[in-house]
C-alpha positions as CSV (number, residue, x, y, z in Angstrom):
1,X,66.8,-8.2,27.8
2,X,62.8,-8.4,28.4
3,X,63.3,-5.6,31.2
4,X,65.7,-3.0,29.7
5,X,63.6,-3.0,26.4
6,X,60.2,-2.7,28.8
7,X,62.0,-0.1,30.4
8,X,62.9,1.9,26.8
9,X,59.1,1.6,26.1
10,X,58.1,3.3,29.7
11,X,60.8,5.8,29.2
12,X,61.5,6.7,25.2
13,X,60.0,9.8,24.3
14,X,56.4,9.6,22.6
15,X,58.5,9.9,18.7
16,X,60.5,6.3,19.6
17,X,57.2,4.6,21.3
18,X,56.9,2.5,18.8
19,X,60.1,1.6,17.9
20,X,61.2,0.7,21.3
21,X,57.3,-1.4,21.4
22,X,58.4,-3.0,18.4
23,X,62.0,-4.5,19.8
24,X,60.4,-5.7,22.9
25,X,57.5,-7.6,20.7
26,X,60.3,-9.0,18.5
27,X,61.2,-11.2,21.2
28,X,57.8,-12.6,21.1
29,X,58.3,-13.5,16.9
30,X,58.1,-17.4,17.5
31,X,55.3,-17.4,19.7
32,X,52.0,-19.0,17.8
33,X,49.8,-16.4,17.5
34,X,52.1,-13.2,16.9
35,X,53.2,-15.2,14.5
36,X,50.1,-15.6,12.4
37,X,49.4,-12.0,13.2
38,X,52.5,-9.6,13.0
39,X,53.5,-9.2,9.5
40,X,57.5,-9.4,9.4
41,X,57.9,-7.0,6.3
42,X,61.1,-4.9,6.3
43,X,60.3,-2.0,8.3
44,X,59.8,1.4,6.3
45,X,56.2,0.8,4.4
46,X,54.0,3.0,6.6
47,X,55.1,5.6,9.1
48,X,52.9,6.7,11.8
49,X,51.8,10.2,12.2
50,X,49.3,12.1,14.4
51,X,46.0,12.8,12.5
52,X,46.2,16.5,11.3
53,X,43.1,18.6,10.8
54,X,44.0,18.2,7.2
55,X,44.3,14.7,7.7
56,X,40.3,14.6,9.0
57,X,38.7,14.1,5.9
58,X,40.9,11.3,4.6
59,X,40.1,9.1,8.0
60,X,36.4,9.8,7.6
61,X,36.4,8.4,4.0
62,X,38.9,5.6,4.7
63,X,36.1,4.3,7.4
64,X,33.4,5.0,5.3
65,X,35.3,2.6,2.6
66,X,35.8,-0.2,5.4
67,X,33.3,0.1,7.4
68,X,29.9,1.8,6.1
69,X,28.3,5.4,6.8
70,X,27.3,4.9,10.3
71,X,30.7,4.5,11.1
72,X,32.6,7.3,9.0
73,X,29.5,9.2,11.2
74,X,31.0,7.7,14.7
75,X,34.4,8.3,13.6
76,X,33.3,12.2,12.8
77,X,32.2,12.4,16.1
78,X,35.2,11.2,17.4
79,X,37.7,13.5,15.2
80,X,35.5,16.4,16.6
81,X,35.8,16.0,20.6
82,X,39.3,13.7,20.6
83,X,41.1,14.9,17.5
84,X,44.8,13.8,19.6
85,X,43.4,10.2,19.7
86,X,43.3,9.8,16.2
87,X,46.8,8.5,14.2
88,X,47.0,8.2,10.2
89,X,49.2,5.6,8.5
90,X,51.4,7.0,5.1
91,X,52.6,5.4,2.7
92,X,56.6,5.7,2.5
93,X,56.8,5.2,-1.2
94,X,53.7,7.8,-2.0
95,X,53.1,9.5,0.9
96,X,48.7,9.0,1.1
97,X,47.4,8.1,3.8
98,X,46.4,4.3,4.0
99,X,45.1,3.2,6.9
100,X,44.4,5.0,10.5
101,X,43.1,4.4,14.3
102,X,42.0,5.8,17.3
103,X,43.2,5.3,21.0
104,X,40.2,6.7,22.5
105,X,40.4,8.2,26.5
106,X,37.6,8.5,28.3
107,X,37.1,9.1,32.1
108,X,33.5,9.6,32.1
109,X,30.2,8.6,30.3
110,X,30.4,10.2,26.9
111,X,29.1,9.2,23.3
112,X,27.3,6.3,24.7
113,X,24.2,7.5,22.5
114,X,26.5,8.1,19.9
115,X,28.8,5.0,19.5
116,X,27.6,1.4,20.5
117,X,31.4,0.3,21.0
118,X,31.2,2.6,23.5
119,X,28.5,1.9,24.7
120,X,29.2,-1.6,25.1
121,X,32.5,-0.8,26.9
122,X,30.6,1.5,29.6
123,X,28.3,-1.6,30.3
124,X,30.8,-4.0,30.8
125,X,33.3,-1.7,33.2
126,X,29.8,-0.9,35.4
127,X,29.1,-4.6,35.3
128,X,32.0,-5.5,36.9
129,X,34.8,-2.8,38.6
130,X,33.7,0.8,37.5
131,X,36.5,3.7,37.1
132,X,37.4,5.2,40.6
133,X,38.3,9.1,41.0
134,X,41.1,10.1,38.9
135,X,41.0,6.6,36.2
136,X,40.2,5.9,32.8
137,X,39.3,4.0,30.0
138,X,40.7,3.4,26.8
139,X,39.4,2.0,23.8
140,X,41.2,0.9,20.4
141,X,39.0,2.1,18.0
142,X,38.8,2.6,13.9
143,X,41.7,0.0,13.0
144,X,41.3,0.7,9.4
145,X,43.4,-0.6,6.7
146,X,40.8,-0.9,3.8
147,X,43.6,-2.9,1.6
148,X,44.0,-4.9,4.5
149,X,40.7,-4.9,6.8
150,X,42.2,-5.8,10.3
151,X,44.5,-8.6,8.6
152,X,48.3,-8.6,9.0
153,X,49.6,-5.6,7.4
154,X,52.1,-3.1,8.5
155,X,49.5,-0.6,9.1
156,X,48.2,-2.9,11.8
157,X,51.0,-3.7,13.4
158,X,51.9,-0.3,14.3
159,X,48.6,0.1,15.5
160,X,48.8,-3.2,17.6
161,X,52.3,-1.6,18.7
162,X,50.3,1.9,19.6
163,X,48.0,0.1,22.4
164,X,50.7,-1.7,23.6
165,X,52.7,1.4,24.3
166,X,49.9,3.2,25.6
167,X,49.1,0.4,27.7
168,X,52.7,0.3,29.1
169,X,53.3,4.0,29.5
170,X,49.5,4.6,30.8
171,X,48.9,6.3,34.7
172,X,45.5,4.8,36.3
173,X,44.6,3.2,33.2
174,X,41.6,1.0,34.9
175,X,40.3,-0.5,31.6
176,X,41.0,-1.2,28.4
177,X,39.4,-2.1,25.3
178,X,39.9,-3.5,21.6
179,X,36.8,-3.3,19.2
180,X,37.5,-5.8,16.2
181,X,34.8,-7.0,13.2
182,X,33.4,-10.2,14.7
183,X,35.1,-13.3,12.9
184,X,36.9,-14.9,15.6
185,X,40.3,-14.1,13.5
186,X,42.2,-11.6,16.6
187,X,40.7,-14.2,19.5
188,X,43.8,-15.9,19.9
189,X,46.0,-13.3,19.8
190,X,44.3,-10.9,21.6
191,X,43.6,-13.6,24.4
192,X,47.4,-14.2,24.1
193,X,47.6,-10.5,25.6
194,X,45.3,-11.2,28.3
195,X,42.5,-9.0,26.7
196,X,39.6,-11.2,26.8
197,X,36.0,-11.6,24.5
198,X,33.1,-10.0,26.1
199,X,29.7,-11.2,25.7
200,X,29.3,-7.7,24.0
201,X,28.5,-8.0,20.3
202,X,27.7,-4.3,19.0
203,X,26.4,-3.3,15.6
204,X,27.6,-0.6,13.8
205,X,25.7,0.1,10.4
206,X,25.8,-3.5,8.8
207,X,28.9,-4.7,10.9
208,X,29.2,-7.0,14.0
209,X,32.1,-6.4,16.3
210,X,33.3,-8.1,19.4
211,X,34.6,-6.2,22.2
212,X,37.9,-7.6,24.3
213,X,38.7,-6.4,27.6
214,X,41.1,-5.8,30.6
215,X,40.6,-4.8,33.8
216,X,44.6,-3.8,34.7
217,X,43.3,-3.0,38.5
218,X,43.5,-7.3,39.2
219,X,46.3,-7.5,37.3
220,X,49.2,-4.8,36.4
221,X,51.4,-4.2,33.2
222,X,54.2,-5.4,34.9
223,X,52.7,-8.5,35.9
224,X,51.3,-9.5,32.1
225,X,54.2,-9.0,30.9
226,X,56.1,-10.5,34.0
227,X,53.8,-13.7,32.5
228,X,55.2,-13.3,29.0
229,X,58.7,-13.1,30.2
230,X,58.1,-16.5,31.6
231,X,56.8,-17.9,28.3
232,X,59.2,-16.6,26.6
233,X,62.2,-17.7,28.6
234,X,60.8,-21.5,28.1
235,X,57.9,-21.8,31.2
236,X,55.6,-22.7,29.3
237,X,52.3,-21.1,28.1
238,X,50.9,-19.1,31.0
239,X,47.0,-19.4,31.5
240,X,45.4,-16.8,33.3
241,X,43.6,-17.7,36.2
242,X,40.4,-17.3,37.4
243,X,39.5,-13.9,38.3
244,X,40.2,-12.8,42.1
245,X,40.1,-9.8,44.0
246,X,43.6,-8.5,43.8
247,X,45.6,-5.3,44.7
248,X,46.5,-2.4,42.4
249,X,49.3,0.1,44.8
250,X,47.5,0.1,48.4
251,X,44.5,-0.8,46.9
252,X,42.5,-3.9,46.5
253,X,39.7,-3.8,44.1
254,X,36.5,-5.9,44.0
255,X,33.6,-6.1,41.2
256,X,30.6,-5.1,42.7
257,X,29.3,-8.2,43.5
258,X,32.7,-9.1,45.2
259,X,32.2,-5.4,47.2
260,X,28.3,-6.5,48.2
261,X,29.4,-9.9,49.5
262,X,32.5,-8.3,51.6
263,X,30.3,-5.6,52.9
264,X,27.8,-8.5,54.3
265,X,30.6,-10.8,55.5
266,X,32.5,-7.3,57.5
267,X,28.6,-6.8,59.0
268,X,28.4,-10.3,60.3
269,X,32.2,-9.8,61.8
270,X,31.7,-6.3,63.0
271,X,33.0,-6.7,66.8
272,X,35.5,-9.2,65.9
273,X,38.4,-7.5,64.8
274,X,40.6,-10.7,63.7
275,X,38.0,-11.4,61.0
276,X,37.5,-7.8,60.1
277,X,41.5,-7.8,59.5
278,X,40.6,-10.5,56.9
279,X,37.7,-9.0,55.1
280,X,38.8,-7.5,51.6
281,X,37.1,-4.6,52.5
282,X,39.9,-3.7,54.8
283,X,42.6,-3.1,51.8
284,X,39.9,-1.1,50.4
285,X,40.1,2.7,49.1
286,X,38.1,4.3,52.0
287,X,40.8,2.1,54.6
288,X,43.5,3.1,52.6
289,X,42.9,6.8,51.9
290,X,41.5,7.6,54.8
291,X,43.3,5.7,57.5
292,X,40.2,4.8,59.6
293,X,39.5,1.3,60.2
294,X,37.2,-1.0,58.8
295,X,35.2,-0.5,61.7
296,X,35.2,3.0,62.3
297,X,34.2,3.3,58.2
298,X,31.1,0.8,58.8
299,X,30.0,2.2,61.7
300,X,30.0,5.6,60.1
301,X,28.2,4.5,57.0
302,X,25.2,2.5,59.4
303,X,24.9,6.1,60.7
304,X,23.9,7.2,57.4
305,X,20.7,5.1,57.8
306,X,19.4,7.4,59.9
307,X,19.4,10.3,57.1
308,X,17.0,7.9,55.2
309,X,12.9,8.7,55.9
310,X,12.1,6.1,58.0
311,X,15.5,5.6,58.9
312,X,15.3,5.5,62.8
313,X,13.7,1.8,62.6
314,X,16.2,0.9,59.8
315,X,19.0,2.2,62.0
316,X,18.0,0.0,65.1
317,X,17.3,-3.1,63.6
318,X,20.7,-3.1,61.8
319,X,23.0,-2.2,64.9
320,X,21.0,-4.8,66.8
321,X,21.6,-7.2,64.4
322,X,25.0,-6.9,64.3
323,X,25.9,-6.7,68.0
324,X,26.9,-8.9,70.3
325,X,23.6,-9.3,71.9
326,X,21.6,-11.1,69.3
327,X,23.5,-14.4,68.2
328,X,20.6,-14.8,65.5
329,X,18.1,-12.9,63.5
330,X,15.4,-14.9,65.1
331,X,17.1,-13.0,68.3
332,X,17.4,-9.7,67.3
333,X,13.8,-9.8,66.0
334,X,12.3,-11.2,69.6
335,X,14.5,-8.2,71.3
336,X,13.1,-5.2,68.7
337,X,9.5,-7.0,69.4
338,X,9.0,-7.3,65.1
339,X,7.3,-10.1,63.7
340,X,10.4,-11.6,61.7
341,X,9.4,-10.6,58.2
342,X,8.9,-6.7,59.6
343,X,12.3,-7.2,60.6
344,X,14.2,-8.4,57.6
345,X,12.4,-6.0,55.3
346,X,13.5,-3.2,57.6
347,X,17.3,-5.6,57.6
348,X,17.5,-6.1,54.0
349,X,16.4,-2.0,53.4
350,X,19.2,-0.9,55.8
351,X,22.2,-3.3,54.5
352,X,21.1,-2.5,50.9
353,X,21.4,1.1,51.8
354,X,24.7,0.7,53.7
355,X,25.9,-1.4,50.6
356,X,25.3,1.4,48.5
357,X,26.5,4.4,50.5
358,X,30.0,2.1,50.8
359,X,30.0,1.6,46.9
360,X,29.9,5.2,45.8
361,X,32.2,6.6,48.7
362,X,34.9,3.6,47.3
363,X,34.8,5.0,43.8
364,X,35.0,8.4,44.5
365,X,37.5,8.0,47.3
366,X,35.8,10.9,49.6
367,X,35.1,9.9,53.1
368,X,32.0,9.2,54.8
369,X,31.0,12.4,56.9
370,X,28.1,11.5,58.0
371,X,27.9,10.2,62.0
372,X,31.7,11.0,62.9
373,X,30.7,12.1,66.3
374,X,28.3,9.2,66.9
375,X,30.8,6.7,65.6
376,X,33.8,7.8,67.7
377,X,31.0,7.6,71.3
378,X,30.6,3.3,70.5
């Protein structure tokens, strides 16, 4: 049952979304913390609509009402690049609009000076695993019910059911993000869904908000809700585990501090091809994409060294380093003739560079093409 009503949410055209979100979170009714946040009225007291120009007004004043001037501002900024993001809430009995939020796409640095959500959200995604070529972001923003300020309602739960379904239905959606005011209320239930609390606490006007994330690059759709399908058939609660690098397709994806370490460890293994095999590095993007080896894509990016002023020095003491012929750094310092803290300031210069060079060709997913003819005469 969990896997034919996933399916109607990938599949059922953009009017049934949330109907078909809503039957597969019904399974889910007796679960602790969708209970204490999914109100169980009868269906039929809100409908969801897209906002309308006309509409544009009424969701500025209902943030202003919730949420303060700063924020009806934000939200006007919003409305005005991202109209399509924003949804109103009506009232089936008298038709107003009640309540409204914002799914908010973004693929590249914008409103950052504008909005400190967003802000916030950019910081953490370049803190750990920024968007590669052809990703996104998304951000559920502006979940405003002023009768019912982010409490159980049934305004919220069709906007709870809207980032499900986008979440479900989305195409290189790399990270994901829920803005909610800052009183510990959605921690539960929002860590139930794997989105977790960042140490991000914005300020809007005279509000606090906490920011909850997901990076679905270590961990897929299919496999969170893989995890509830376990609970749910009597498992047990699932736990999430610490984080690890993990695949996404051909990919695997690494944090930047993950990337630096792998880039140091495939240095050190260099001319030893069983431990390259292992490095993370070698289920990378610039592996995968371009179907060079880990070695042939090092190689090629210690040639960029050489682009660098100064970078004829840099260059030697790095290939002599990692080479066969110097066991140690002590070595490989005695064979260049440096006094060994010449030599690891040139060292640490060159990997840092290398490092970097590696980073930016990984997120944009364009090959090194620098040193191709050097790199295929080793």
């Amino acid at each position: 049952m969990h896997q034919y009503l996933l399916g109607r949410v990938r599949e059922a055209p953009a009017a049934q979304m949330l109907q078909a979100v809503h039957a597969l979170v019904y399974l889910e009714r007796s679960v602790g913390h969708v209970l204490d946040t999914i109100d169980w009225h009868p269906d039929g007291l809100v409908r969801e609509l897209p906002c309308a120009p006309a509409d544009e007004m009424r969701v500025v004043e209902l943030i202003h009402e919730a949420e303060g001037a700063e924020s009806a501002a934000i939200a006007r900024f919003w409305l005005d690049r991202q109209p399509e993001a924003f949804s109103v809430y009506r009232s089936t009995r008298t038709d107003d609009i009640v309540a409204c939020s914002a799914w908010l796409r973004l693929s590249g640095p914008e409103g950052e000076d504008v909005d400190p959500v967003v802000a916030a959200a950019w910081a953490h995604a370049h803190a750990g695993t920024p968007l590669r070529a052809g990703e996104h972001m998304a951000i559920a923003r502006f979940h405003v019910d002023p009768q019912a300020y982010q409490r159980p309602s049934a305004s919220n739960n069709l906007a709870q059911w809207r980032v499900m379904g986008e979440i479900i239905r989305a195409d290189h959606l790399a990270w994901s993000f829920v803005v909610m005011r800052d009183d510990g209320f959605w921690n539960g239930y929002l860590g139930h869904k794997g989105m977790m609390p960042t140490d991000a606490r914005p300020v809007v006007g005279d509000h606090g908000y906490r920011l909850f994330a997901r990076d679905w690059r270590t961990q897929s759709a299919v496999v969170w809700l893989a995890e509830n399908e376990a609970l749910l058939a009597g498992a047990g609660a699932v736990t999430s585990p610490a984080r690890t690098p993990q695949k996404r397709g051909k990919h695997m994806v690494l944090s930047r501090p993950e990337f630096d370490t792998a880039v140091r460890d495939a240095l050190r293994a260099l001319w030893w091809p069983n431990e390259l095999a292992a490095n993370p590095l070698s289920r990378g993007r610039l592996v995968a994409e371009t179907g060079w080896s880990l070695h042939d894509v090092l190689l090629r990016a210690i040639d960029t060294v050489l682009e660098e002023r100064g970078g004829e020095k840099r260059h030697l003491v790095v290939t002599t380093t990692y080479s066969k012929a110097a066991p140690t750094q002590e070595a490989a310092a005695r064979r260049l003739g440096m006094s060994f803290s010449t030599y690891r300031r040139h060292l640490t210069a060159a990997v840092k560079h290398v490092t970097d060079v590696l980073w930016s060709h990984e997120l944009s997913g364009a090959p090194i093409t620098v040193g191709l003819d050097r790199s295929a005469e080793r």
